[in-house]
C-alpha positions as semicolon CSV with decimal commas, in nm:
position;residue;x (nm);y (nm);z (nm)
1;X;-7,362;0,741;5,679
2;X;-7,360;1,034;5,486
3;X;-7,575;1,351;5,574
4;X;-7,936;1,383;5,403
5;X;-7,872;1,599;5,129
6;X;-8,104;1,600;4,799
7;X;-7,855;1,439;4,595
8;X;-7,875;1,414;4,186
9;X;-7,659;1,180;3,961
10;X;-7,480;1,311;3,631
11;X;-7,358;1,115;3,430
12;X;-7,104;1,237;3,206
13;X;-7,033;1,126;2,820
14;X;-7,115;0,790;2,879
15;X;-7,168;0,761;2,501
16;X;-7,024;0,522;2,202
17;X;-6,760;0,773;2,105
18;X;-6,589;0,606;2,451
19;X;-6,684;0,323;2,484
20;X;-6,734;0,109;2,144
21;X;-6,392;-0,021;2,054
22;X;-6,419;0,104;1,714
23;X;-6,464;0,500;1,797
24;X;-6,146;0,725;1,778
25;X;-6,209;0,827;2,165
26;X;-6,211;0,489;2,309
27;X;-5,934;0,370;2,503
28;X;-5,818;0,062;2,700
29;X;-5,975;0,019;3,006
30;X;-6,272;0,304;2,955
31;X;-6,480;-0,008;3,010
32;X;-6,383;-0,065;3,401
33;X;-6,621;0,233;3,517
34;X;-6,938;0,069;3,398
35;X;-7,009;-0,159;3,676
36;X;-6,980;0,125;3,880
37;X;-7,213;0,330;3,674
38;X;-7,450;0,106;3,628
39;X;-7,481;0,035;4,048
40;X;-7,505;0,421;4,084
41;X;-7,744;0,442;3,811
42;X;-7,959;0,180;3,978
43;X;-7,933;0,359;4,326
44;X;-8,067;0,619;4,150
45;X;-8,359;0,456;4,000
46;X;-8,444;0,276;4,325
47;X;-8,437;0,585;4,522
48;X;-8,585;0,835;4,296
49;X;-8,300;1,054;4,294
50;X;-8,277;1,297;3,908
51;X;-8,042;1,169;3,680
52;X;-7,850;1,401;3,447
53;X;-7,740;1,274;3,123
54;X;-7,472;1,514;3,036
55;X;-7,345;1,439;2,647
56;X;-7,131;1,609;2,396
57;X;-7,328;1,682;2,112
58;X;-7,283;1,954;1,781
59;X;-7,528;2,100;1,568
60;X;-7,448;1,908;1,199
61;X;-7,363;2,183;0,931
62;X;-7,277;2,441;1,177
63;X;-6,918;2,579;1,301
64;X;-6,817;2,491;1,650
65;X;-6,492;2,661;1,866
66;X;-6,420;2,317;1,986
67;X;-6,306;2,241;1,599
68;X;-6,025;2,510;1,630
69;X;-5,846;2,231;1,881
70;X;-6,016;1,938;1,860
71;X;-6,124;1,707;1,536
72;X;-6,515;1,754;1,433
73;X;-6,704;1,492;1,674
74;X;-7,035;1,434;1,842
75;X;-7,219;1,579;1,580
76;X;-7,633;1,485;1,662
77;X;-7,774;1,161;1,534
78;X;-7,430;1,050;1,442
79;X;-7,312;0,732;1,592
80;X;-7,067;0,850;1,802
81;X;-7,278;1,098;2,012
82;X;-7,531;0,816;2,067
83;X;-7,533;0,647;2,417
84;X;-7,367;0,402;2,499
85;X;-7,530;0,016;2,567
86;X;-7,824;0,018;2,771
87;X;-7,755;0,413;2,904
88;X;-7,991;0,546;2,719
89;X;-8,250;0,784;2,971
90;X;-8,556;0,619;3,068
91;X;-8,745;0,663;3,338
92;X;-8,914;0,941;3,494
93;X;-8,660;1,077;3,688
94;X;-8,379;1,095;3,420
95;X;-8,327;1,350;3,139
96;X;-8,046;1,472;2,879
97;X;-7,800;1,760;2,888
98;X;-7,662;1,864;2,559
99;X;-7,293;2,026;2,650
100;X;-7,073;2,154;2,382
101;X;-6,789;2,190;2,611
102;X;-6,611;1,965;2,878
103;X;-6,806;2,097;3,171
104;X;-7,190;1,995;3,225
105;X;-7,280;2,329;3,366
106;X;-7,109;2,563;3,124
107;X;-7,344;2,707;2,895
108;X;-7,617;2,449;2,985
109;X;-7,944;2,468;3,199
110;X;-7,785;2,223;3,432
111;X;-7,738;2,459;3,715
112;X;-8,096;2,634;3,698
113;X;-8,230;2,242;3,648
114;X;-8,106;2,147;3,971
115;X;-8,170;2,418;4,171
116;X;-8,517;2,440;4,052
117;X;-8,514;2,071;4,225
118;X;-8,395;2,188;4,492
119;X;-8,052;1,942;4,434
120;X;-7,760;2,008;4,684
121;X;-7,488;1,742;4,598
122;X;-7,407;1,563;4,229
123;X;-7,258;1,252;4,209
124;X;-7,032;1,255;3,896
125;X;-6,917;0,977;3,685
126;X;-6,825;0,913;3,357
127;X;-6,558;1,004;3,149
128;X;-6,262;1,130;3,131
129;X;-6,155;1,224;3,498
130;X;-5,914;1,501;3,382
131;X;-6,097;1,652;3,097
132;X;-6,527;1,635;3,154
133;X;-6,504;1,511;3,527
134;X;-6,288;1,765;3,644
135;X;-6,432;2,050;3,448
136;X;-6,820;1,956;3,571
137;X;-6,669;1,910;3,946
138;X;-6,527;2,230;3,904
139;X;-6,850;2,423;3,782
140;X;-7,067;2,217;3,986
141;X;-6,830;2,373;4,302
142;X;-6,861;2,754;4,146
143;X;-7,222;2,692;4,093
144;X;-7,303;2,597;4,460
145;X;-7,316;2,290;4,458
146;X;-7,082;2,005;4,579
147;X;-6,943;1,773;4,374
148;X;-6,892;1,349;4,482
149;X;-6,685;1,173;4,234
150;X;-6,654;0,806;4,281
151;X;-6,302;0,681;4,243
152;X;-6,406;0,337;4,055
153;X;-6,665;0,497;3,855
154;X;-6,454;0,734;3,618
155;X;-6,095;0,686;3,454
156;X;-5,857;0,820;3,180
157;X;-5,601;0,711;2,961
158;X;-5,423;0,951;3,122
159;X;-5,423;0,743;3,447
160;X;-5,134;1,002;3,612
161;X;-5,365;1,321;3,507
162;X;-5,644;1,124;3,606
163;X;-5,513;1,065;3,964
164;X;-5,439;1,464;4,030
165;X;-5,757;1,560;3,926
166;X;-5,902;1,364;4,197
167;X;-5,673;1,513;4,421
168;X;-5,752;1,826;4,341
169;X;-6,145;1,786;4,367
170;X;-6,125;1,672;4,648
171;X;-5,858;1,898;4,796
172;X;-6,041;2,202;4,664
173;X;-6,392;2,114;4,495
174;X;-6,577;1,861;4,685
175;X;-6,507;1,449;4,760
176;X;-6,386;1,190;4,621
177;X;-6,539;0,863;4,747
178;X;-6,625;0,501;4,693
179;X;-6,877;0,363;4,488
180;X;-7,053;0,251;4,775
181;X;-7,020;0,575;4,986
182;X;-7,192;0,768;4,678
183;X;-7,470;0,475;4,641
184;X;-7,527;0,547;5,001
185;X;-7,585;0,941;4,885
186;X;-7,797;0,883;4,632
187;X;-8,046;0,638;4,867
């Protein structure tokens, strides 16, 4: 049993640029974290607790730094930056976070959003574990708050980068847990 702590979900790029076979980001496997997702997403609901839709999405027609290393993606309304399935917010007690970086928090409202609700813990999933994971555990840490990741409920195809980011969150940032031991923190 975990201690009571107001605890928020984010879920992180959980959008078709990952996860439909056909998008340049997908990869094999990306797929195993939705189970886990969708149980923590359901906690969630059941309990009340906020959940944070944190996506990648550009402003069409305009220049963006991320172009100077990565290809032009997640450009809004285009395929790609849409959600994912059935992970679309609904619900009182979800809402969206556009990010234009890898971290949630950087250059967002996140952190202000969650203190304003008083939020003490995040539970992160999503993808990938050593690029958007690791980034929003680390900001969620330097932002006071600390940061859960689930084990089954974020990956890479970078399973060996993927594996010392965890280490490292929860060595320095926060926890790394089971599915069920976050469920338990969001109930």
């Amino acid at each position: 049993m975990s201690e009571t702590k107001k605890t928020a979900l984010i879920l992180v790029d959980v959008i078709n640029s990952f996860f439909d076979p056909g998008q340049p980001n997908y990869y094999k496997g990306v797929e195993d974290v939705l189970p886990a997702i969708r149980q923590l997403r359901a906690a969630a609901k059941t309990s009340g607790a906020i959940t944070v839709h944190a996506v990648e999405r550009h402003r069409p027609g305009f220049d963006d730094f991320e172009w100077r290393k990565l290809p032009v993606h997640h450009i809004d309304g285009a395929f790609d930056a849409d959600f994912f399935g059935e992970f679309a917010p609904e619900g009182d007690n979800e809402t969206i976070v556009w990010k234009r970086r890898f971290s949630a928090f950087f250059a967002t409202d996140l952190a202000l959003f969650l203190t304003e609700q008083k939020v003490e813990r995040v539970v992160i999933c999503g993808v990938k574990t050593n690029v958007c994971i690791r980034a929003t555990a680390q900001d969620a840490f330097a932002n006071g708050f600390e940061p859960v990741v689930p084990r089954e409920a974020t990956n890479s195809n970078r399973p060996h980068l993927a594996e010392a980011s965890l280490e490292d969150i929860h060595r320095y940032m926060g926890q790394v847990v089971s599915v069920d031991e976050a469920i338990g923190m969001l109930s």
